[in-house]
DOBA-271047 format. One record per residue: residue in one letter; x negated, y negated, z negated of N, C-alpha, C, O, CB in turn. Coordinates in steps of 0.02 Angstrom, whole numbers, always signed. Each point is the difference from the previous one (the first is absolute). Glycine has a CB too. Example, Ala and Ser with C-alpha at 12.3 -4.5 7.8 and 13.67 -1.06 7.14 Angstrom:
# DOBA-271047
- resn:n_xx:n_yy:n_zz:ca_xx:ca_yy:ca_zz:c_xx:c_yy:c_zz:o_xx:o_yy:o_zz:cb_xx:cb_yy:cb_zz
- A:-660:+284:-390:+45:-59:+0:-45:-60:+0:-52:+1:-33:+147:+58:-29 $
- S:-77:-112:+98:-42:-59:-3:+39:-55:-37:-25:-55:-8:-34:+87:+116 $
# end
This chain:
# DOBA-271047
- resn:n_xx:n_yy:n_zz:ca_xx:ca_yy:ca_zz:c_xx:c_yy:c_zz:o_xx:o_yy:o_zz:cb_xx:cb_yy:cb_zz
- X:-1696:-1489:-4464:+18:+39:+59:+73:-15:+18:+42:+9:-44:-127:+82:+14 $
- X:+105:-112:+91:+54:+5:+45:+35:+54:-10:-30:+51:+17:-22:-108:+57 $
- X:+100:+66:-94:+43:+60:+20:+55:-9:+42:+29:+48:+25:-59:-9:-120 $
- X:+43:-87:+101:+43:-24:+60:-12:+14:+69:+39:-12:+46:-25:-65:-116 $
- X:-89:+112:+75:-49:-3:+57:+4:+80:+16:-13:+49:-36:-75:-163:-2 $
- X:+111:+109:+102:-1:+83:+13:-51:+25:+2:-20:+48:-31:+96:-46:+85 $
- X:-116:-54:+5:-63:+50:-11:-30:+22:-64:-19:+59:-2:-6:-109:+96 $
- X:+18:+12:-149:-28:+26:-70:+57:+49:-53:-11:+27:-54:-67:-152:+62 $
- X:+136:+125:+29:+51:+42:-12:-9:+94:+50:+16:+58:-13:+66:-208:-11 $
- X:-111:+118:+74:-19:+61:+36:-56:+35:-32:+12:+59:-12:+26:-109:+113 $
- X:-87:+31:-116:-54:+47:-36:+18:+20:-77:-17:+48:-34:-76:-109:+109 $
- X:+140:+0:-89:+26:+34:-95:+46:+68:+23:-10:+50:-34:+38:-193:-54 $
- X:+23:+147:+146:+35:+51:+2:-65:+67:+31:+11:+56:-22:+125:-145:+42 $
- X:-183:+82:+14:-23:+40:+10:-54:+35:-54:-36:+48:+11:+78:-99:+93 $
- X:-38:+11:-163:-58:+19:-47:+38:+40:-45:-21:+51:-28:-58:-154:+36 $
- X:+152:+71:-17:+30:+41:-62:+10:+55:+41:+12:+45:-40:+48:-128:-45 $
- X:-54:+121:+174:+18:+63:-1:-78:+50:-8:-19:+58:-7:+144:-96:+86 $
- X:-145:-15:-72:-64:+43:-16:-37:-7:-59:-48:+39:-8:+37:-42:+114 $
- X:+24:-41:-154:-11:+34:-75:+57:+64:-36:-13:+40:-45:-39:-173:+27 $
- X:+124:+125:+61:+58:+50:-26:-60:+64:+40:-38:+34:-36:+206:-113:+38 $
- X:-167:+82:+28:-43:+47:+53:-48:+52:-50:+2:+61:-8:-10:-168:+114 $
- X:-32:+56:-131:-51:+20:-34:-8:+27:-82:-36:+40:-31:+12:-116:+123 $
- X:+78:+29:-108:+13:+25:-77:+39:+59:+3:-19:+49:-32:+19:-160:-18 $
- X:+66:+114:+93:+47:+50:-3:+14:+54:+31:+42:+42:-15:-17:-115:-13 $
- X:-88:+71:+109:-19:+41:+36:+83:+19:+40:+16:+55:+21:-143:-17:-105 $
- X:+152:-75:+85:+61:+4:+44:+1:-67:+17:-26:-42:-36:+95:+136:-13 $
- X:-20:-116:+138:+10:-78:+22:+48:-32:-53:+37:+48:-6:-48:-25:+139 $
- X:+27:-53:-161:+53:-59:-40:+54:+6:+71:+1:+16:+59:-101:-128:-150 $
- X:+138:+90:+42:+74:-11:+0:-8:-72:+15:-54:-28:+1:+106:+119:-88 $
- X:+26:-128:+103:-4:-87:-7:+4:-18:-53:-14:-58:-14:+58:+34:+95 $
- X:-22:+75:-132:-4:-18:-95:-52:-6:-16:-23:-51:-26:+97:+106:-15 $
- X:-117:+19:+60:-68:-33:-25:-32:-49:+32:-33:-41:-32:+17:+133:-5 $
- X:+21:-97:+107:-55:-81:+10:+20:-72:-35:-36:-41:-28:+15:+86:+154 $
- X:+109:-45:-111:+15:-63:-62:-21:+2:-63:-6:-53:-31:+95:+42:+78 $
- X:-102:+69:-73:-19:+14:-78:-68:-42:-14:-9:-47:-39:+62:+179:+38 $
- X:-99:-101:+45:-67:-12:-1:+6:-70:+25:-15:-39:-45:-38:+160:+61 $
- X:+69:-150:+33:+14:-40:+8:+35:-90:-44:-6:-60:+11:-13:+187:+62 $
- X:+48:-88:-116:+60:-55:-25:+46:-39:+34:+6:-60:-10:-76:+52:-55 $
- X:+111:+47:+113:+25:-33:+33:+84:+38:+2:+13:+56:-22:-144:-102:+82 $
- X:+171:+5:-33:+63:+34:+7:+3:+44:+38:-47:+8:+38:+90:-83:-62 $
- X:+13:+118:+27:+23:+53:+49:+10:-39:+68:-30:+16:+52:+93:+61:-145 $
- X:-30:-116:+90:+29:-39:+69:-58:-33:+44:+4:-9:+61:+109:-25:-128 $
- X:-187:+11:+16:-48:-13:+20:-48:+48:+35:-34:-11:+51:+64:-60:-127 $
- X:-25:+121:+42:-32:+42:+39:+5:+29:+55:-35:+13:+49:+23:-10:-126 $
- X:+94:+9:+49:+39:+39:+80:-22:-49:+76:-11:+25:+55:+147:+18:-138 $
- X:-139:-103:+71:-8:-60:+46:-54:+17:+15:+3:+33:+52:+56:-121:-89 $
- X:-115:+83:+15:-79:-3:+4:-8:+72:+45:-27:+8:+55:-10:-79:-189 $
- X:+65:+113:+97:-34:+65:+36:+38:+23:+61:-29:+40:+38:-12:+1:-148 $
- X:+102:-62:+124:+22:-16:+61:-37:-48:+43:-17:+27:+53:+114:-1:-104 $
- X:-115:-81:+46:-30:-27:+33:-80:+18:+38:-19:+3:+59:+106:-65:-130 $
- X:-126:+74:+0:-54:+61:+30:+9:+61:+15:-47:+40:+3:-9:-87:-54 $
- X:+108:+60:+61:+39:+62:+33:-20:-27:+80:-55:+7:+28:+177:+25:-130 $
- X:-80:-55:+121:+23:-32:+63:-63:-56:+28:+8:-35:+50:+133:+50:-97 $
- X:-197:-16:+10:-68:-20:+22:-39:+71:+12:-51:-10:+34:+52:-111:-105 $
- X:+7:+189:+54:-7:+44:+2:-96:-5:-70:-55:+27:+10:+165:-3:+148 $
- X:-98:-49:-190:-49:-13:-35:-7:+67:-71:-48:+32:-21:+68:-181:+72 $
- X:+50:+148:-70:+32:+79:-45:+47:+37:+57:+24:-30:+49:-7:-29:-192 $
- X:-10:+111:+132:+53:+34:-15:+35:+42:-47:-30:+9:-53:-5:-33:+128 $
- X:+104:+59:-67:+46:-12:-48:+30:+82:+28:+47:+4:+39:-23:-170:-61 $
- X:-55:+219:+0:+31:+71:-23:+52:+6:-33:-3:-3:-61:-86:+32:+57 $
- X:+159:-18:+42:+75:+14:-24:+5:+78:-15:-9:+40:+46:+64:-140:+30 $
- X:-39:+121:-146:-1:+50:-10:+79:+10:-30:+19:-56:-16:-157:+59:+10 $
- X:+189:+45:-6:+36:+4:-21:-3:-34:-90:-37:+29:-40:+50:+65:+153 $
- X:+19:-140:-132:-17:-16:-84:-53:-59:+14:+0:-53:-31:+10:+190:-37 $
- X:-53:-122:+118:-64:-80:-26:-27:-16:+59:-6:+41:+45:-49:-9:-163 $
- X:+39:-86:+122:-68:-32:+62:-48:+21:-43:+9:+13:-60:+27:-133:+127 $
- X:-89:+123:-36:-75:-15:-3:-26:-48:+36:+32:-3:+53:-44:+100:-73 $
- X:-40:-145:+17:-44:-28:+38:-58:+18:+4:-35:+16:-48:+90:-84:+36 $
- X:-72:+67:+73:-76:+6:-2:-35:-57:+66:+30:-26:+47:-16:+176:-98 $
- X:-93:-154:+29:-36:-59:+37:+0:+25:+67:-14:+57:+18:-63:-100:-110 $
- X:+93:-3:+126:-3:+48:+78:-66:-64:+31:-56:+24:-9:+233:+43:+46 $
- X:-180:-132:-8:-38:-38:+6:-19:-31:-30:+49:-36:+3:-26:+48:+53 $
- X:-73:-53:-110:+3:-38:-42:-57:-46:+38:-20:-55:-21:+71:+131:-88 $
- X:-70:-49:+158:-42:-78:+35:+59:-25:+42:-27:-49:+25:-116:+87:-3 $
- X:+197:-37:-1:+31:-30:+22:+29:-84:-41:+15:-55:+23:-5:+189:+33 $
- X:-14:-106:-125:+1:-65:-51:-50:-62:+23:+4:-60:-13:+18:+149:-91 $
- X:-66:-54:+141:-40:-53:+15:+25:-66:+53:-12:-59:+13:-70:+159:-40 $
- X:+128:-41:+45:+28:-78:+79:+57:-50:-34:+27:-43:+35:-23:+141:+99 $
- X:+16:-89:-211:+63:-27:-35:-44:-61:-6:-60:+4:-12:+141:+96:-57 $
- X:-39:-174:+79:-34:-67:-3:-11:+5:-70:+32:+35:-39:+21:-108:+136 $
- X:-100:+33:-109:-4:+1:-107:+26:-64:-5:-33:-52:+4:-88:+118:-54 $
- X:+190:-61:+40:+42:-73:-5:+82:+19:-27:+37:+47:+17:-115:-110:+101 $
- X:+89:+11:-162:+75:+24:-49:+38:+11:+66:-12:-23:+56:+21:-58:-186 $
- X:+35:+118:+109:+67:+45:+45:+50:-31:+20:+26:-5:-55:-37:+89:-2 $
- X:+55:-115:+99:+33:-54:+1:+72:+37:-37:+10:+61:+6:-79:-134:+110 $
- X:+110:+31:-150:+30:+31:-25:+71:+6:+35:+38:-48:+0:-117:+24:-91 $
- X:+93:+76:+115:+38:+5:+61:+81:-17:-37:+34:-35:+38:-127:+138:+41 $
- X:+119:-89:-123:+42:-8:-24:+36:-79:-21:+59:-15:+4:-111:+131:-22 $
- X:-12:-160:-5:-18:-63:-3:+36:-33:+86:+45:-41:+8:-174:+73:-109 $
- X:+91:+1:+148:-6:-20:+58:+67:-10:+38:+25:-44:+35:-134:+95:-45 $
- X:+132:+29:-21:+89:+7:+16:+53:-32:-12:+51:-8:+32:-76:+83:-43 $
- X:-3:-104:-66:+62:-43:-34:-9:-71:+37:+46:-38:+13:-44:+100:-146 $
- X:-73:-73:+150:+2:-61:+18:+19:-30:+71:+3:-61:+12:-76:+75:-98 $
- X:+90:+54:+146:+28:+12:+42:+69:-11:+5:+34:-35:+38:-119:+90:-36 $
- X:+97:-13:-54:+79:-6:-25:+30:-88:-4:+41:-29:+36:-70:+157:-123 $
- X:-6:-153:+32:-6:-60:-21:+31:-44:+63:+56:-26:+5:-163:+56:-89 $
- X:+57:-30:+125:-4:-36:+50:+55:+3:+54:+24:-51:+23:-134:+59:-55 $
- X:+130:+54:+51:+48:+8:+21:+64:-22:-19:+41:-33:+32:-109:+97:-10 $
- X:+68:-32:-97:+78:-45:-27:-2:-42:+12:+44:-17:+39:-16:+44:-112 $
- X:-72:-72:+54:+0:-87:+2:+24:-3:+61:+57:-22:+8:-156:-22:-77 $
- X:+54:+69:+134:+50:-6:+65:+61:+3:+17:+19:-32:+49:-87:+60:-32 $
- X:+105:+5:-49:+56:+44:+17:+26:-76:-48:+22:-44:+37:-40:+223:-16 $
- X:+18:-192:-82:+27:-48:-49:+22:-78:+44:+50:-35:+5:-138:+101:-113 $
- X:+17:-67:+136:+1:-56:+48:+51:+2:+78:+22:-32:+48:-152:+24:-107 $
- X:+125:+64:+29:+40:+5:+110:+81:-4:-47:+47:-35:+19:-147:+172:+109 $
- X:+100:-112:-164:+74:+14:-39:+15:-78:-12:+58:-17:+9:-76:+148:-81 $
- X:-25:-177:+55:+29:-63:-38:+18:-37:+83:+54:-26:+12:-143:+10:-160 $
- X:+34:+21:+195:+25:-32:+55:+62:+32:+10:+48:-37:-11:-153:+7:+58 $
- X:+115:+79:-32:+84:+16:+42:+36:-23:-56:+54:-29:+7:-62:+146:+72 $
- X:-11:-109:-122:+60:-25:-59:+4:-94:+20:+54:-28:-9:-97:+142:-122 $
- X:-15:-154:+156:+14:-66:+16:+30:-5:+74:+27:-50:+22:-121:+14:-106 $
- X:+85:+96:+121:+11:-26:+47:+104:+15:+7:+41:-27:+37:-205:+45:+13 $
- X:+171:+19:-86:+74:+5:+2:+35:-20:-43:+61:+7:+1:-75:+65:+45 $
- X:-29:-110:-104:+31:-69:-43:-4:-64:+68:+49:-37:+1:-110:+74:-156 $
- X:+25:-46:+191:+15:-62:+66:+49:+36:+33:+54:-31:+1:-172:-26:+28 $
- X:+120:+119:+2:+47:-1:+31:+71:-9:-33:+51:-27:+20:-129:+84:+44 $
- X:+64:-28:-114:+99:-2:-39:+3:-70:+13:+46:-19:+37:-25:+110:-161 $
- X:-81:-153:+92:+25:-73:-8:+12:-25:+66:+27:-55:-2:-90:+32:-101 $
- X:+48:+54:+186:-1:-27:+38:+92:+46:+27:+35:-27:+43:-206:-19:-34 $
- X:+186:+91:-32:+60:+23:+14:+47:-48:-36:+39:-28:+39:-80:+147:-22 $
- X:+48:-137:-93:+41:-25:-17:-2:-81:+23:+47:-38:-11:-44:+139:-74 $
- X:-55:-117:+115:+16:-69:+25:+8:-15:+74:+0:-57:+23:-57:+29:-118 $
- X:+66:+97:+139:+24:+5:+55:+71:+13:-25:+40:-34:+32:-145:+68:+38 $
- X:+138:+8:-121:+74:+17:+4:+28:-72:-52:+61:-8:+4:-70:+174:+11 $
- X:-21:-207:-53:+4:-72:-12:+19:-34:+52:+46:-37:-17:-121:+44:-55 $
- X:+59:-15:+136:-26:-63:+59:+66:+44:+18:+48:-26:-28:-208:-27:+69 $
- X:+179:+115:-1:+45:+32:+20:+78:-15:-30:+50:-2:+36:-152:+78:-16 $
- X:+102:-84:-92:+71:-15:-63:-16:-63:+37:+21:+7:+57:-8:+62:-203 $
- X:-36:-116:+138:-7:-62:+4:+31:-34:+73:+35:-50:+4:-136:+75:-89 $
- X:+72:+24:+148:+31:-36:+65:+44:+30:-22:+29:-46:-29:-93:+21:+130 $
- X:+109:+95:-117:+52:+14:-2:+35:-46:-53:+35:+45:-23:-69:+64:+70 $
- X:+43:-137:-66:+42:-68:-47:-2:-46:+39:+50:-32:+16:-80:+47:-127 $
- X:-35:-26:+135:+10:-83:+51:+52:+35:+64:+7:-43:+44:-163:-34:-59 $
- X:+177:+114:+24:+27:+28:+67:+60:+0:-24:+36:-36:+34:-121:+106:+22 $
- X:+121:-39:-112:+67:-6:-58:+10:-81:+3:+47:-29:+29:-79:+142:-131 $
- X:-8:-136:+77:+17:-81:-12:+7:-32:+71:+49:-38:+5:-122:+25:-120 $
- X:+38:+21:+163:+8:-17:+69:+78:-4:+4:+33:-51:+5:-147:+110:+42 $
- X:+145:+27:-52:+81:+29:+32:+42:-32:-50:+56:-20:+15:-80:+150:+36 $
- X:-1:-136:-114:+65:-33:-12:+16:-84:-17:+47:-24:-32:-40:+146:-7 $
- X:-54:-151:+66:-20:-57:+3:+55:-26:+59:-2:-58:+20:-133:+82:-66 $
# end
């Protein structure tokens, strides 16, 4: 089994609130669904936010605790059954790309004002230069 896969991540989060449901006769906490689960805190918080905001659970704020409870669980049905792209992955590689841009635009201006310095010092070269042939002219 995929766990990388929301959709099969969507029915595991909706089974552990409803085995907490059933054994403990109260909704779970996000401790207990990670518990039952095996999953991290940070994982869960993610997950059940997300089927939060699919409106698939919801999430009872009580002073001290959330609760969840199943609010749609056929809505799981419209989640593609396909791994999750990994958005973070996606970011860095955004990132990535960009620097490199920025690296590249940086090395050009950096060439283009290494030509110009070489084209300044061999305009103020040619400049010393008539100015001597013009010295040697006067006192010639």
């Amino acid at each position: 089994m995929k766990k990388n896969n929301l959709y099969t991540l969507a029915h595991l989060v909706v089974a552990a609130i409803r085995i907490h449901e059933h054994k403990q006769a109260v909704p779970p906490t996000i401790d207990n669904i990670c518990e039952i689960l095996s999953i991290s805190l940070e994982e869960g918080n993610r997950l059940c936010l997300k089927l939060s905001e699919m409106q698939i659970i919801e999430a009872l704020e009580k002073p001290g605790s959330t609760r969840f409870f199943v609010k749609n669980h056929l809505t799981i049905e419209e989640i593609p059954n396909q791994p999750e792209i990994n958005n973070l992955q996606s970011e860095l590689d955004r990132f990535k790309k960009s620097r490199d841009a920025q690296i590249k635009k940086i090395k050009s201006i950096q060439s283009e004002q290494t030509e110009k310095k070489k084209k300044l010092h061999e305009e103020l070269e040619q400049k010393l230069k008539n100015i001597r042939k013009n010295k040697e002219k006067l006192h010639i």
